[in-house]
Structures are given as structure tokens and as C-alpha cells.
C-alpha atoms as one frame of an Amber mdcrd trajectory, in Angstrom:
protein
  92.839  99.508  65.860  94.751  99.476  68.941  94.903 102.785  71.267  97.663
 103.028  73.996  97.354 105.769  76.459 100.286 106.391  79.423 100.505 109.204
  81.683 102.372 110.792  84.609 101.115 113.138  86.600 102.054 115.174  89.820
 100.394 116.819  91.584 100.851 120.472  93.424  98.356 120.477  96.320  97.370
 123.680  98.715  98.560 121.416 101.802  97.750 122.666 105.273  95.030 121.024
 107.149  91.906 119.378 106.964  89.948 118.015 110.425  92.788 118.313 112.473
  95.001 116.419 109.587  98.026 117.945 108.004  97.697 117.098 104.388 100.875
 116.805 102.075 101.740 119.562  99.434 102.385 116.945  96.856 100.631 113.934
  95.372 102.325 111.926  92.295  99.865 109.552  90.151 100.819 107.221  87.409
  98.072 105.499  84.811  98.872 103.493  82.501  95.530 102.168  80.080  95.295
  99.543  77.153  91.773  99.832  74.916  90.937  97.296  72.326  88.860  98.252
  69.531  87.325  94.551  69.229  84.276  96.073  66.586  84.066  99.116  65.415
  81.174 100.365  67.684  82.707  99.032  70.523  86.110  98.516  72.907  87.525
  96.538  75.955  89.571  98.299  78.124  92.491  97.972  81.140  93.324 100.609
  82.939  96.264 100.400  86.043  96.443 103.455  88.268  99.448 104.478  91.261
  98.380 106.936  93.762 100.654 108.201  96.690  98.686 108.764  99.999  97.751
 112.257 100.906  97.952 112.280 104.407 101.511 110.926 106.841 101.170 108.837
 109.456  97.455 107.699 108.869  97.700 103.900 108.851  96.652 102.257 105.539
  95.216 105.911 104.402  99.011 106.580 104.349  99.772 103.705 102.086 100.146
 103.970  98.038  96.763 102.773  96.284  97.462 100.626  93.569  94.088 100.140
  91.442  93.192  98.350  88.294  90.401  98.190  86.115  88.749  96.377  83.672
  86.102  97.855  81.117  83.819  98.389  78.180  82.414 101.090  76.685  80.201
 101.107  73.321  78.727 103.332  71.485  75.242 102.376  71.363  73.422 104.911
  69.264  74.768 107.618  66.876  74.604 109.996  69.637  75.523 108.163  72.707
  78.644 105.962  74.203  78.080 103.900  77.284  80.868 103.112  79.242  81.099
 100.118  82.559  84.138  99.222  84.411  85.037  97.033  87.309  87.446  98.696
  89.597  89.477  96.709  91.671  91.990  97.409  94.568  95.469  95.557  94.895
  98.047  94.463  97.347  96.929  97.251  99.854  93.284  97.072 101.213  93.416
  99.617 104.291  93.501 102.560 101.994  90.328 102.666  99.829  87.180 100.977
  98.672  87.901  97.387  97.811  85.963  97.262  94.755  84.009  99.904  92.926
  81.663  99.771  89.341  81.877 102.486  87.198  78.877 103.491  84.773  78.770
 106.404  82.368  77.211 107.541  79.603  78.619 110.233  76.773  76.457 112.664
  74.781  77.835 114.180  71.350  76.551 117.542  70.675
């Protein structure tokens, strides 16, 4: 089974200041996510993420983030999901971590 997931999101922000920097009232995000269902316990994932900067005039802080990651998540008992991703950034490097690794782990109740 194949799930395809899209969103688009803005974002209204309080603005003003923080540290002596004037921080924008807006912020727009788009995501856009494949998952593959390879077995039934488990699923690959790619994930590509847009992020406008949320300061002006702050060099490569400034910039738009462009971000994509690859994943897996499984559900390893009847209880439990664990989920890893690589997180990568593209085309602008100035503006965030390069790379990042995501770990999780989800309980059912």
C-alpha cells in the first residue's frame, strides 16, 4: 500500500523582536512526503520540506531552507514503532545544520 501525504502551510507569527533582531510576521512552509509500505510491519520513507527564512537581512539565515529526508520507521513490537531518518540540507548551506539524524520511538496506548 502506497501512502502520499502533501501539505501547505503558512504561518502567522507574533513578529517583533528577538536579541536585537526584527523577526518577520509571516513564515510559509511546504512538505511534500512519499512512504512505502515495503512489508507490512514496516515502511521507507522521503520526505522534501521548503522553509522561508524568519529573519531579513541576516546572510544565509535569511535564505529559504530547502531540506530532504530519507527514512524508516517499523513497527517492532505490538506496542511500539521505531522511526530513523537522515536529514539532509540542499543547495543552501549558510542557513541550517548540514545534516541531522532523526530517531523516535511511538507508544500505542
Amino acid at each position: 500500500m502506497d501512502n502520499r501525504d502533501g501539505a501547505r502551510r503558512g504561518l502567522v507569527l507574533a513578529g517583533g523582536s528577538f536579541e536585537g533582531l526584527t523577526l518577520n510576521n509571516t513564515q510559509f512552509t511546504l512538505l511534500g512526503a512519499f512512504e512505502w509500505q515495503s512489508l507490512p510491519r514496516q515502511a521507507f520513507l522521503i520526505q522534501y520540506v521548503i522553509s522561508e527564512g524568519q529573519i531579513d537581512d541576516l546572510g544565509g539565515f535569511s535564505d529559504i531552507a530547502n531540506k530532504i529526508t530519507l527514512g524508516w520507521k517499523g513497527e517492532i513490537s505490538k506496542f511500539g514503532i521505531l522511526e530513523f531518518g537522515i536529514i539532509e540540507n540542499v543547495f543552501s548551506f549558510d542557513n541550517s545544520a548540514d545534516f541531522g539524524i532523526h530517531l523516535g520511538f511511538s507508544r500505542r496506548f
